[in-house]
KOLVEX-843538 format. One record per residue: residue in three letters; x negated, y, z of N, C-alpha, C, O in turn. Coordinates in steps of 0.001 Angstrom, whole numbers, plus 500000, padded with zeros to 6 digits. Example, Ala and Ser with C-alpha at 12.3 -4.5 7.8 and 13.67 -1.06 7.14 Angstrom:
ALA486810494310507800487700495500507800486800496700507800485764496681508465 SER487150497750507080486330498940507140487100500030507870486591501138508039 
This chain:
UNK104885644254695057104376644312693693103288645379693598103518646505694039 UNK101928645031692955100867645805692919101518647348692031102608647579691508 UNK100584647963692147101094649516691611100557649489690070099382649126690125 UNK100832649659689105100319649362687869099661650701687464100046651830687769 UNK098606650356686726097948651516686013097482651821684896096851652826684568 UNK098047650243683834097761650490682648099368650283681834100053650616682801 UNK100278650001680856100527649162679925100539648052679138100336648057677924 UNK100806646971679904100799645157679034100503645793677691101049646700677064 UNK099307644903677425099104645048675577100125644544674978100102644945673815 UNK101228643707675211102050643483674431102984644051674422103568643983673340 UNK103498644680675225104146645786675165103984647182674021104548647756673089 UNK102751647202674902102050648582673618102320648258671958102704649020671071 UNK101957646800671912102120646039670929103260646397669935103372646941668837 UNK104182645718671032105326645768670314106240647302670238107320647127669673 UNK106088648236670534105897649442670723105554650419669629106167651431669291 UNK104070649725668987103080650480668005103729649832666426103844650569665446 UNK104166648140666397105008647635665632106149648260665014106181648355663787 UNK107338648813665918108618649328665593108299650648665308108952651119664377 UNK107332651529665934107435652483666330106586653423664691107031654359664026 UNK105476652758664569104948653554663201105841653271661996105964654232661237 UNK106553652047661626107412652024660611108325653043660808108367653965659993 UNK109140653016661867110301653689662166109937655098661672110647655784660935 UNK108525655501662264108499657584661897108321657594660399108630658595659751 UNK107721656261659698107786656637658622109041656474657462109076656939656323 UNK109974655708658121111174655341657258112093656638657674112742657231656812 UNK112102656961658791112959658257659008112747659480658765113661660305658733 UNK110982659886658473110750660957657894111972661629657469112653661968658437 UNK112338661849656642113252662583655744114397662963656850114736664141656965 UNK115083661774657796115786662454658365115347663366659371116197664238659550 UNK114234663506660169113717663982660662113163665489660256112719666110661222 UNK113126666045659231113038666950657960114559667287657789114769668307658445 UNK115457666949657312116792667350657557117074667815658954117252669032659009 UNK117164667189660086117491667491661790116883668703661302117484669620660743 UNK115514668637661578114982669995661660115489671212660959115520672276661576 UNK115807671155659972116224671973659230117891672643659604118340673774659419 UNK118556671341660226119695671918660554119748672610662071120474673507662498 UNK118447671659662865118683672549664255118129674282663645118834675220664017 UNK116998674574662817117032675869662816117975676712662014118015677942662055 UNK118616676053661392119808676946660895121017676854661579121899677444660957 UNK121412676338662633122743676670663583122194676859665295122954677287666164 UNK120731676450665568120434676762666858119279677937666756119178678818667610 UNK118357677825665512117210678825665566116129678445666337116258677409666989 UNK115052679080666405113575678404666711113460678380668334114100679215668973 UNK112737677532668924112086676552668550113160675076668423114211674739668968 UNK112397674563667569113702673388666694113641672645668243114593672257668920 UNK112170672589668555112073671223669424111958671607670752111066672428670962 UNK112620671239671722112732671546673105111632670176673584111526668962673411 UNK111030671168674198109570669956675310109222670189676197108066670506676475 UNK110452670062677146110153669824678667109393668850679138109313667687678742 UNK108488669715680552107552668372680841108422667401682009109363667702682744 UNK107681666139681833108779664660682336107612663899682798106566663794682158 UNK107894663269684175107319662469684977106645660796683731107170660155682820 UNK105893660773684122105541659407682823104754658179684151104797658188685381 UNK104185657370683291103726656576684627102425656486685554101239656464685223 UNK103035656438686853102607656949687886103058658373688077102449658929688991 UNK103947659107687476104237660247687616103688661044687273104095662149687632 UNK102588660998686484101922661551685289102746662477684583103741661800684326 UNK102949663716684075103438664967683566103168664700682261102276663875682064 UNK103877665335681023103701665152679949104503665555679031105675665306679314 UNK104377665999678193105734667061677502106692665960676368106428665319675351 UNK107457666106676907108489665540676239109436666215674568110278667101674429 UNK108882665440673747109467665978672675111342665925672304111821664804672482 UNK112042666685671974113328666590671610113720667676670698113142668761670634 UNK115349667104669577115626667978669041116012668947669923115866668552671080 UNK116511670221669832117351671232670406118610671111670649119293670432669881 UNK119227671786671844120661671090671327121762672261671676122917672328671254 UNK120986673299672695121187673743673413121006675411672632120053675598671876 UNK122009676528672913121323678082672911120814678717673948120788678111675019 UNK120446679681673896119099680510675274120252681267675280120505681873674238 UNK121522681445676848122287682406677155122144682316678100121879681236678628 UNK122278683612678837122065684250679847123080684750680812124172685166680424 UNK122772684719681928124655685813682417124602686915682455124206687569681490 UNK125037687524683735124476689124683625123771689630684596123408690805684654 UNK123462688466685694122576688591686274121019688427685984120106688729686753 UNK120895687782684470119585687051683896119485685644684047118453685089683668 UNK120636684832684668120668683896684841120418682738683513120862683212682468 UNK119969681706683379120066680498682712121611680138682829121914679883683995 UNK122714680047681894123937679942682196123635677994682150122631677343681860 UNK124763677661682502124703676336682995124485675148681316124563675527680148 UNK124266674010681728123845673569679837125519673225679617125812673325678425 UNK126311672966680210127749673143679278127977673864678793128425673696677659 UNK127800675321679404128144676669678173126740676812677260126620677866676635 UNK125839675968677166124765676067676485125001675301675251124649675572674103 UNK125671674282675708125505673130674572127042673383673251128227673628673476 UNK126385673205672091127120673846670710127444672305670119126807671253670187 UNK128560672615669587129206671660669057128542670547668194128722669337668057 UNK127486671709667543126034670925666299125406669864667901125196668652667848 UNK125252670606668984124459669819670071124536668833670218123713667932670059 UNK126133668829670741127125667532671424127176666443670114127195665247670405 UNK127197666825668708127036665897667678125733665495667784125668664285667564 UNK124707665960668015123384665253668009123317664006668999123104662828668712 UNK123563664604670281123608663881671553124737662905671189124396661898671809 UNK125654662666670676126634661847670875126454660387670184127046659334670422 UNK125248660741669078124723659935668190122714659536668675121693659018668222 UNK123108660045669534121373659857670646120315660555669445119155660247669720 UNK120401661376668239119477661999667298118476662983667831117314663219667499 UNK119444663608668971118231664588669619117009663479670446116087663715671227 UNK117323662732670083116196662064671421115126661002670543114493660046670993 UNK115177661641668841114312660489667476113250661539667687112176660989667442 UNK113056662787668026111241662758668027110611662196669585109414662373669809 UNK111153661778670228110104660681671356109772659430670830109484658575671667 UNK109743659133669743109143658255669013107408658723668810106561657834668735 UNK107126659781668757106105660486669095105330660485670441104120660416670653 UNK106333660576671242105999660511672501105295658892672410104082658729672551 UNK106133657892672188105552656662672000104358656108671281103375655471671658 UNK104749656541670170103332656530669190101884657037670152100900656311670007 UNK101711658487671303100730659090671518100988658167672828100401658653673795 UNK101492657322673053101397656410674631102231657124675608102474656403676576 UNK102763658319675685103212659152676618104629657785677098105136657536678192 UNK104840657244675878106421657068676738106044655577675295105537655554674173 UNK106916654168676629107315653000675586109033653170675514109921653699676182 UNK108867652183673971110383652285673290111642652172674478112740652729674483 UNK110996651173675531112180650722676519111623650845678620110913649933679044 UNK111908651598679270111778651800680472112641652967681272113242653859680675 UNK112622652873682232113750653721683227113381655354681916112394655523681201 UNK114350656052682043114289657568681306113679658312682071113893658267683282 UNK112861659085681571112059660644682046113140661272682686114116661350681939 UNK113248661569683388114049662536685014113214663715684756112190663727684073 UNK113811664814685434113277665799685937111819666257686893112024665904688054 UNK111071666617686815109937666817687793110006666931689087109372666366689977 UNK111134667997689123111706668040690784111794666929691400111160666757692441 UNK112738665795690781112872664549691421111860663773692165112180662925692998 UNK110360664129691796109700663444692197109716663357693524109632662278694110 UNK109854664774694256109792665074695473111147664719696572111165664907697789 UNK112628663951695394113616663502696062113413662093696399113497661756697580 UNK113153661228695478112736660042695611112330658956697014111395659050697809 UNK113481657893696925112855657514698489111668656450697875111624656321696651 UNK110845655798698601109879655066698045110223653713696926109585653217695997 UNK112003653333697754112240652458696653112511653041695186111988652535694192 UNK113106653807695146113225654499694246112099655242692956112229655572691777 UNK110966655259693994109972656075692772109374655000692624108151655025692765 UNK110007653785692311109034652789691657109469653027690040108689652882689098 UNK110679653366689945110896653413688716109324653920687644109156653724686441 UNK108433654565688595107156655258687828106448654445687999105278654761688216 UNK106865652884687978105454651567687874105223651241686654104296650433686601 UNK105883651653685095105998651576684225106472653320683281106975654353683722 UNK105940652869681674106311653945681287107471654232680950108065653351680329 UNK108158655438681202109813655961680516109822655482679447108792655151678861 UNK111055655344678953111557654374677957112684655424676923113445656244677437 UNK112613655248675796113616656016674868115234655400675718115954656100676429 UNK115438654086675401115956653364676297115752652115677480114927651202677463 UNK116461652320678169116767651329679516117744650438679584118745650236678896 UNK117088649711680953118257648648681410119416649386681871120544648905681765 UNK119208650493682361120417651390683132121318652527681085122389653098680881 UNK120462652343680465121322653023679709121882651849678457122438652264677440 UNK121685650610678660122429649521678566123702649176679062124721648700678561 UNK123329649583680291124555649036681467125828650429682283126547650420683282 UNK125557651379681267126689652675681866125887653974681047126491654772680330 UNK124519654011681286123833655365680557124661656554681697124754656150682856 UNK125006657391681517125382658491681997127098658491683127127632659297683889 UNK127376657249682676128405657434683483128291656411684743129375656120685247 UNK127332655925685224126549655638686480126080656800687370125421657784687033 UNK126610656440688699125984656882689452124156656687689675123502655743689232 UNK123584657921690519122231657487690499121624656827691636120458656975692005 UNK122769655868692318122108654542693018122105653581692284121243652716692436 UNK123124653470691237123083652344690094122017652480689630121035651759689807 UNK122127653602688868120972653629687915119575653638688705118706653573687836 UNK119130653678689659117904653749690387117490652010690749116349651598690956 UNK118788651159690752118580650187691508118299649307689690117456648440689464 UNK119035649742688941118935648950687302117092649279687482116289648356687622 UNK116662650840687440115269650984687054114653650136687765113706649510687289 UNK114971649997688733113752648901690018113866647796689230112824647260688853 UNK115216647220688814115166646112688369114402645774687405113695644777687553 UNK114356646577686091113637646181685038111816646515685150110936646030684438 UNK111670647479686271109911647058686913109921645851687195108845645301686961 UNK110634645268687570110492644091688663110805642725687649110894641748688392 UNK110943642445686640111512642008685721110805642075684068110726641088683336 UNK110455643107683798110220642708682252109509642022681656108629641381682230 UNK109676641978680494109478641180679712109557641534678504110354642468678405 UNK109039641188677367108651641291675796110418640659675415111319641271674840 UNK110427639778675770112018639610675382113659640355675955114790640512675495 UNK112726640722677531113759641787677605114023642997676863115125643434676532 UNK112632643591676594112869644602675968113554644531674182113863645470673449 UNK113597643368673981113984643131672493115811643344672825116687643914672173 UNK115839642617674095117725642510674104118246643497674558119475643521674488 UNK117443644851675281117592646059675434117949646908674022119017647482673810 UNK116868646851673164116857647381672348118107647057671518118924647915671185 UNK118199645668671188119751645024670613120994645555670832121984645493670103 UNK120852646113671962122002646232673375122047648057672748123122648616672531 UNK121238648471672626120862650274672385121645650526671104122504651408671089 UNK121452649981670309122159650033669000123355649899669153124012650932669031 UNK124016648765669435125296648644669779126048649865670467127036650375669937 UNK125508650318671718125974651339672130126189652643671659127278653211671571 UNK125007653111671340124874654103670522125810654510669434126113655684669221 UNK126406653148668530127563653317667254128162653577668457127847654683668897 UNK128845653008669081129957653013670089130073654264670512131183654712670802 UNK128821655092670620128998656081671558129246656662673166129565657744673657 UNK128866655123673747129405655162675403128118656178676243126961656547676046 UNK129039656292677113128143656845678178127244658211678237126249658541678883 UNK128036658823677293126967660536676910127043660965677982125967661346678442 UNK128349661126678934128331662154679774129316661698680990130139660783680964 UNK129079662381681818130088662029683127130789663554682849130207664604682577 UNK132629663236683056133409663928683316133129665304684055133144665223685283 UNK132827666798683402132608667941683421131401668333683778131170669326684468 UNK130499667493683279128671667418683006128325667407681355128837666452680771 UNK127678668156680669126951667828679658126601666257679389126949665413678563 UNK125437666323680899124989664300680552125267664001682364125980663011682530 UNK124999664416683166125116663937684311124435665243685290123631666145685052 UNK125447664690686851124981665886687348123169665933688094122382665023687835 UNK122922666678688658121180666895689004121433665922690220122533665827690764 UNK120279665185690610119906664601691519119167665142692712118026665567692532 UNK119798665172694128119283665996695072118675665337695698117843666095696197 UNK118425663983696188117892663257696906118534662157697424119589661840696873 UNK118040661321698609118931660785699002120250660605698990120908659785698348 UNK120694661663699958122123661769700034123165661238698640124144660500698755 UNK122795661664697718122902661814696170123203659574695815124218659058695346 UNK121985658895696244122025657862695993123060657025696971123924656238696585 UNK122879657244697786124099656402699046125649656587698569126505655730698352 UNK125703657921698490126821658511697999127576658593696343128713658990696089 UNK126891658258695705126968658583694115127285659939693852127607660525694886 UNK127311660699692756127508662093692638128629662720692789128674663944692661 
């Protein structure tokens, strides 16, 4: 499969469709979040780590906060389980921290539906099948957060991302999206057993093996 370097206009399409109504019907909640991440987490509301986009393109990723800045006593970054606050785990549990990448979408950085923004490091774990997942842009949601989200291992989930490069479609992404909602009330798949959301990906080894 050729290496892609733009975005199907219909995609974008359908993308620019959901995506400008949506910031404007949610305004208000979006104005509330904010207001509550700075009154139980404090500034900055919005955490924007930068995230691989397509072709592996860098790009700051917008999100609510979810997390506090603690330290150990060495100066350490303490781990995000002792980071993450009860206000957090309610955001995340209801996917709310993750309504300003609708932004991300709107500015092209990221479409409504493709493999999720990973870490930067990863780029450099990645076996070649694997970094295809960057033949397309990150997605709010996926085929892999359809089919387990967080409680997949990351050969599953690497082999779902190949799949939906290899695969989409304007109608897939509609039954994705169908599929997102559903879950989301449900609540499946926030986290794997004594992880926040899942553990870090080291490379290889990591995919053969599951975590």
């Amino acid at each position: 499969m050729a290496k892609r370097t733009a975005v199907p206009t219909q995609k974008r399409a359908l993308d620019l469709i959901i995506t400008i109504p949506a910031l404007l019907v949610l305004s208000p909640l979006f104005l509330l979040l904010g207001l509550l991440v700075r009154w139980r987490l404090g500034s900055p509301v919005l955490f924007k780590p930068q995230r691989p986009g397509l072709n592996g393109q860098p790009f700051s990723l917008y999100k609510f906060r979810t997390m506090r800045t603690l330290y150990g006593p060495k100066g350490e970054l303490l781990p995000d389980d002792q980071r993450l606050t009860p206000f957090g785990h309610f955001l995340r549990s209801f996917s709310l921290d993750e309504l300003p990448e609708l932004w991300n979408v709107l500015r092209g950085d990221m479409s409504l539906v493709g493999p999720r923004p990973l870490l930067m490091q990863y780029l450099a774990r990645y076996t070649p099948f694997q970094a295809r997942r960057h033949e397309v842009l990150p997605g709010i949601t996926g085929w892999a957060q359809v089919h387990g989200r967080n409680v997949l291992d990351w050969d599953e989930k690497f082999e779902l991302d190949v799949w939906y490069v290899e695969n989409w479609s304007i109608w897939l992404d509609l039954r994705i999206m169908a599929r997102t909602l559903w879950k989301v009330l449900r609540r499946e798949g926030i986290s794997q057993p004594g992880h926040s959301t899942a553990p870090e990906f080291m490379g290889p080894a990591d995919s053969e093996g599951g975590p």
